[in-house]
N, C-alpha and C positions, 0 to 999 in steps of 0.2 A: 443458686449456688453462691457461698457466700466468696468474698473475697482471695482467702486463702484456698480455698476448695479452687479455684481457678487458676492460683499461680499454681497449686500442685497437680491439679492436670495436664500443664501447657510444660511441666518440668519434666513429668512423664513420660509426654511425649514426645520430648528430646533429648531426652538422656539416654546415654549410652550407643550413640552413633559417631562415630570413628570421626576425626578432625577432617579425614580426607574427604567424606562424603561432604562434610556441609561446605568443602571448595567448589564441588561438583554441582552442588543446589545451588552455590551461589551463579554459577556459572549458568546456570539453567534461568533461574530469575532473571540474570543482566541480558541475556537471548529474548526470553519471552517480551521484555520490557522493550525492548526495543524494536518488538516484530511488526513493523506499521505498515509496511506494503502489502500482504496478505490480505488488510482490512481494507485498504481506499485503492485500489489494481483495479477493477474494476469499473470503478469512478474517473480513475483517472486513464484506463483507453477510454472510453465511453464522452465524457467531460473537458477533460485537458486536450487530449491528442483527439479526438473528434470520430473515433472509429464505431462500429455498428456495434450492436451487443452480441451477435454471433461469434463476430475473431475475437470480444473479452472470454466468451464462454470457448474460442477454442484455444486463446492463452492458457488459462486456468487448466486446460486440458491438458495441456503438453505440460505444464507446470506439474500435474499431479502426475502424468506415465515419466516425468525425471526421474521423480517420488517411487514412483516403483520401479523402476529400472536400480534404482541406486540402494536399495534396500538389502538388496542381496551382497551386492560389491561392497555396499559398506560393511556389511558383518562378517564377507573375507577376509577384508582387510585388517578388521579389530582382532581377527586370528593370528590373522600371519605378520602382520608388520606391529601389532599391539594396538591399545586402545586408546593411548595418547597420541602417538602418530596421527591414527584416525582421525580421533577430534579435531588436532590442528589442520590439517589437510583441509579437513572437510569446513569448517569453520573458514579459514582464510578464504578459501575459494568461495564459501558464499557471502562472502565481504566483498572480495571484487567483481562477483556477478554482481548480483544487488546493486552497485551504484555503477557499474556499467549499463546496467537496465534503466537508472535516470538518464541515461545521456542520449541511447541510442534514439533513432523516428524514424528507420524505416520499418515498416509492420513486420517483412520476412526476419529485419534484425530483432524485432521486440520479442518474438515469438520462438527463437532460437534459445535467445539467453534467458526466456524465461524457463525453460525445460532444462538448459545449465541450472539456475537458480534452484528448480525444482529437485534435481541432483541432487548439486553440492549440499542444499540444506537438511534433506532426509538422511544421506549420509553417516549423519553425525550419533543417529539416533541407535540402533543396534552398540553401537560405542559405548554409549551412556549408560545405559540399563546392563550389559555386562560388564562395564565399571560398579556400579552399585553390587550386583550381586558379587563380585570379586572380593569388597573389601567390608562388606557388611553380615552379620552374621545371618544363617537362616534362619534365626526365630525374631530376628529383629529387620525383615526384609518386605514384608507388607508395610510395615510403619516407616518405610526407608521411602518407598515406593511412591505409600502415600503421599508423604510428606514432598518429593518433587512432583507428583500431579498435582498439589497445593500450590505451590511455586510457578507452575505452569499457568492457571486458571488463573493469578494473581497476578503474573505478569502480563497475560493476553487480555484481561478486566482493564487493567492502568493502561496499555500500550492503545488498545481497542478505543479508550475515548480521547487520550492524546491527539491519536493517527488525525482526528476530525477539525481539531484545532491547529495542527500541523497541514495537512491540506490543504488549510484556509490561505493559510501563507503562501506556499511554498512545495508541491510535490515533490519535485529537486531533495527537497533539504531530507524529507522524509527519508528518502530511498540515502541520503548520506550518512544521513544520525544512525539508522538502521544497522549499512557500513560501518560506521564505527563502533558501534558496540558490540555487531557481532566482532569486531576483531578485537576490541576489550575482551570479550571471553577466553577468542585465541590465548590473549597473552596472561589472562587469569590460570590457563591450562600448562601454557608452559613454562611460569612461575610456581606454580604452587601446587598440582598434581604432575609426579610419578608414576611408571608404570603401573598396572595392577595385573596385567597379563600371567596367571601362573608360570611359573618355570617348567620346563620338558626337558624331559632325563635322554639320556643317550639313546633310548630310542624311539623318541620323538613322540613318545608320550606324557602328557602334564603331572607334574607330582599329586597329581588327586587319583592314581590308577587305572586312571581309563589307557586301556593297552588298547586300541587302534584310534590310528588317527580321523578324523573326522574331515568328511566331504561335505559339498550338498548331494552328492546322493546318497548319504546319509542321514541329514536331515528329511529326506525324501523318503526314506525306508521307512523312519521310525512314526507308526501306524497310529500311534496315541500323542504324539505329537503333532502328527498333519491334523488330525482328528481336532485338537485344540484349536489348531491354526484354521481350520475351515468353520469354526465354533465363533473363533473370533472375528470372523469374517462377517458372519451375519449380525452376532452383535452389531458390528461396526456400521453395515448395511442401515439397520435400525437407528444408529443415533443420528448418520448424516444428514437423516432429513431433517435435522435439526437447522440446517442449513440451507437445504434444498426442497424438500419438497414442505416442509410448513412457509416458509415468507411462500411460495406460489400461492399454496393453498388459501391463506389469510389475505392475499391480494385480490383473488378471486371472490372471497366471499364480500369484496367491499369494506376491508383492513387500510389502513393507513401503514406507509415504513415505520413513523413514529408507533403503533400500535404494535406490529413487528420487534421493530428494540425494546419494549417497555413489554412484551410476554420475554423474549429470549434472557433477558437481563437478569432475570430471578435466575438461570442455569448458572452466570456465574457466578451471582451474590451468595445463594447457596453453596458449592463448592467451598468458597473461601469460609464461610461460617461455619459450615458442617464436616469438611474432610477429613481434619483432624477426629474432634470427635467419635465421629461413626466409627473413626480408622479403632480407633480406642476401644469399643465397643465389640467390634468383629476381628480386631487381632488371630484370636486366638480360639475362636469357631471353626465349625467343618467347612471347609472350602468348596465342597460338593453342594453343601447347602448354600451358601450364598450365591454362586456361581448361577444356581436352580433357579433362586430366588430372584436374584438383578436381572435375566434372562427376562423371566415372566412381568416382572419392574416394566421394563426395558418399551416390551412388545405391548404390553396393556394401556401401559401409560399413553402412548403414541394412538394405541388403538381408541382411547378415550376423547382425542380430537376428533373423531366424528364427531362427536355429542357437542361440541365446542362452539358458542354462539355468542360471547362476550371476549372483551381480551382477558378480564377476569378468570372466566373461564379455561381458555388458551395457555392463563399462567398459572394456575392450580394443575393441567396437565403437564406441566414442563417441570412443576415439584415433584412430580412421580416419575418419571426417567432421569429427572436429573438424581434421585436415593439410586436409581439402576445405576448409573454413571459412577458413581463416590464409591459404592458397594465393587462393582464389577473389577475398577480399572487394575489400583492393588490386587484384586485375589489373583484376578487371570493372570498379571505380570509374575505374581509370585507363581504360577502354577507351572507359566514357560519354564520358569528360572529351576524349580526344582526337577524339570524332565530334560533338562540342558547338559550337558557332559563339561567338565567344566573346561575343558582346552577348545570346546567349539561353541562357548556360550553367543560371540560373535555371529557365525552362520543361521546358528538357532534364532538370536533376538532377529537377526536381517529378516528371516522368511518370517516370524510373527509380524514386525515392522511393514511387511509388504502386504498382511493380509488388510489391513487399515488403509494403505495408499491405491489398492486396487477398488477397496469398496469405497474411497473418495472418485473413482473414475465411474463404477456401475451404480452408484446409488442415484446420479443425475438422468442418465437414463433411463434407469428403471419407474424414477416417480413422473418424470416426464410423458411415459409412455401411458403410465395407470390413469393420470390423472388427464391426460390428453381423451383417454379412449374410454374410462370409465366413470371416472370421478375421483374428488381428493377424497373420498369415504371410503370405497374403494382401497386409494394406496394406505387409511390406517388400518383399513381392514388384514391387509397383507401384512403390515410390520405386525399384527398382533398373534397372524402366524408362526411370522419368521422367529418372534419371541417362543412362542411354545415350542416349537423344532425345537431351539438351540437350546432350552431349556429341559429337552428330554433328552437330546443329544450329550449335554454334560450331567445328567444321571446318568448316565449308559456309559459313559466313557471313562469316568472317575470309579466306578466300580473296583474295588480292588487295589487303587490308587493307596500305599502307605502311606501314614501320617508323618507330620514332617519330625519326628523328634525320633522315630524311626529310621527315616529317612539319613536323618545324621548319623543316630548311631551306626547304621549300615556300614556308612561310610567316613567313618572317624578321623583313617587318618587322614582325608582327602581335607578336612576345614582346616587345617591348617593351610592350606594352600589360599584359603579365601579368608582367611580371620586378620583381622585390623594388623595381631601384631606379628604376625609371620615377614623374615625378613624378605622374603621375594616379594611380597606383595605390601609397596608403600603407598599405593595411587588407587584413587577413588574412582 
C-alpha cells in the first residue's frame, strides 16, 4: 500500500469520533501506560518481600474476587450517581491503594489492600464502555471500541517492558509512578470529560423511552443477555490461558521464561499492528458471523498447542487466537451495548465486565486441575471444546437478533440521547 493509501486509511479510521471520546482514549492509554504492578506483583512478594509462591498466587486471588465483586457495584454506580462520578471515585481510590500496597509488609496487610486494589481498579471499567457507547454513535461503535482495545494493548506492551527496568531500581517507585498516573487520568476526567449519563424524565425514565427502570434483576431476567454474558464467559475462559495455563505448560515441556515472553509477545505486537485494520475490514459484517468465527479462532488455535514443539511453533499458535482476540473483543462489546437499555447501560456493562473477572479466578484452577491430572494436551484439548460450545451457542443465540441500522431506526428518537451533539450528553 502505497503511501497515501496509508494516511487515508489511518484517516478513516478516526474520523468522525466525537472530541469527547478521544479524552476518554486518552485517558485509557495514560491508565494502561502506567499499569506496572500487575506485571512484577508477583516477583516482587516472591523476590523483594521473600514470601512463598502460594500467598503470590493467593494475592493475585483476592486481587481478581475485588475484580469481581466490584463489577457489579461499579456499573450501579455509573447508573445512579453517573459515569464521571464513577470514574473519578474509582480512579483516585486506586491511586491510593496502589501506593499504599508499596509501603505496607505485613502479609494479612498486603493481602487486604490488594483485593481494595483489585476493586477499586475494576471499578472504573463498566464506566468506560457506557461512556463510549453514550456519546458515540451506533454505527461508529465497533470502531470506537476498537480503537481503545488498541490503546489498551499499547499501553500494557510499553508499561509491560518499562515495569522490568523499573523493578531493576526500585519496586517503591513502580507502585508510585503507577499512583500517579492513575491520578493523572483522575484529573484528565475531571478537566476535560462531562457527564454523558442520559437525562430521566419525571418518571424516572431515560429520554431514549425505556419506561421501566432498570435493576440487576433486570439484568438477570433478560435471557439473551445473560446468554451473551455466559458466551462471554467461556470465551474469556479460553484466552486466559494465555496466562495461566501456556507459561505452565511450556515450563513443563522444558521452555525457558525467556522462551515464554518471545511466543506471548507476538499477542501484543499483533494487536497493535492489526487492530485497526481488521477493525476496518469487519466493521460492518454480520456480527453473528464473526462472533461464530473468533469463537472457533479462539478454541482451535489454543487447541493447536498440543501440536506445539518449538517456540516457533508456540508463536504461530498465539497468531491464531490472537485474529480471535482483535475479531472477538469489539463485536461482543458492541453486541452488550446494542441489547443494553440505555439508562442501565452501567448494570448491563458491570455483569458483562464481571463475566471476564470471574473467568480470571476459574481459568487457574481449571488448567491447573487438567494439567495436574491429565496433561497440558489435555487442557488444549478442552479449550477447543469450550471454543466450539461458544461458537454454536452464539449461532443459536443471535438468531433473530436485528441488524444494527434497524436497530436505530427502531429506536430513532432514543439517539439523540447518545449522539455527540445532544445537549444532555457532553461526556465521553
Amino acid at each position: 500500500m502505497s503511501v497515501t493509501g496509508v494516511r487515508r486509511a489511518v484517516r478513516e479510521s478516526v474520523s468522525g469520533l466525537p472530541r469527547e471520546f478521544w479524552w476518554l482514549w486518552a485517558s485509557t492509554l495514560v491508565n494502561r501506560l502506567g499499569a506496572f504492578v500487575a506485571t512484577f506483583m508477583a516477583l516482587y512478594l516472591t523476590i523483594d518481600r521473600g514470601y512463598s509462591a502460594s500467598y503470590a498466587g493467593l494475592v493475585a486471588a483476592l486481587h481478581g474476587l475485588g475484580g469481581v465483586l466490584s463489577s457489579l457495584s461499579g456499573g450501579v454506580m455509573a447508573d445512579r450517581l453517573g459515569r464521571r462520578p464513577t470514574l473519578l471515585v474509582a480512579q483516585v481510590s486506586t491511586a491510593l491503594s496502589v501506593a499504599l500496597l508499596g509501603f505496607v509488609r505485613d502479609p494479612v496487610a498486603i493481602a487486604a489492600v490488594a483485593f481494595l486494589v483489585g476493586m477499586a481498579s475494576n471499578a472504573s471499567r463498566p464506566a468506560v464502555q457506557a461512556m463510549m457507547a453514550d456519546i458515540v454513535r451506533p454505527e461508529d461503535r465497533i470502531r470506537a471500541f476498537s480503537l481503545n482495545y488498541w490503546a489498551i494493548n499499547l499501553g500494557f506492551a510499553v508499561s509491560s517492558m518499562a515495569a522490568g527496568f523499573i523493578a531493576e531500581v526500585s519496586y517503591l517507585a513502580g507502585f508510585l509512578i503507577e499512583a500517579g498516573m492513575t491520578l493523572a487520568c483522575a484529573v484528565l476526567v475531571f478537566v476535560k470529560l462531562p457527564e454523558s449519563r442520559p437525562k430521566e424524565d419525571a418518571g424516572g425514565a431515560s429520554g431514549a423511552g425505556d419506561a421501566a427502570p432498570v435493576s440487576l434483576g433486570t439484568v438477570l431476567r433478560d435471557g439473551r443477555y445473560m446468554g451473551v454474558v455466559g458466551l462471554s464467559f467461556l470465551i474469556a475462559l479460553i484466552f486466559q490461558q494465555a496466562y495461566v495455563g501456556l507459561p505452565v505448560a511450556m515450563g513443563e515441556a522444558g521452555f525457558t521464561p525467556a522462551d515464554f515472553g518471545m511466543a506471548i509477545a507476538v499477542n501484543g505486537v499483533l494487536i497493535v499492528v492489526l487492530q485497526i485494520p481488521v477493525t476496518r475490514f469487519i466493521e460492518h459484517r454480520d456480527p453473528r458471523l464473526l462472533l461464530v468465527g473468533s469463537a472457533l479462532l479462539a478454541g482451535y488455535g489454543f487447541g493447536l498447542t498440543a501440536f506445539a514443539g518449538s517456540v516457533a511453533v508456540f508463536a504461530l499458535t498465539v497468531c491464531v487466537w490472537t485474529l480471535a482476540e482483535i475479531v472477538n473483543a469489539p463485536t461482543q462489546t458492541g453486541i452488550v451495548v446494542r441489547l443494553s437499555p440505555v439508562h442501565g447501560r452501567g448494570r448491563y456493562q458491570g455483569m458483562y465486565t464481571m463475566s471476564w473477572a470471574v473467568a480470571s479466578l476459574v481459568a487457574p484452577l481449571m488448567s491447573g486441575l487438567v494439567i495436574d491430572r491429565w496433561g497440558a494436551e489435555w487442557l488444549w484439548g478442552v479449550c477447543a471444546v469450550v471454543g466450539t460450545v461458544a461458537a454454536a451457542g452464539y449461532w443459536a443465540l443471535m438468531r433473530g437478533m436485528p441488524r444494527e441500522d434497524a436497530a436505530v431506526t427502531k429506536t430513532a428518537p432514543d439517539t439523540s440521547a447518545s449522539a455527540p451533539a445532544a445537549p444532555e450528553v457532553t461526556r465521553t
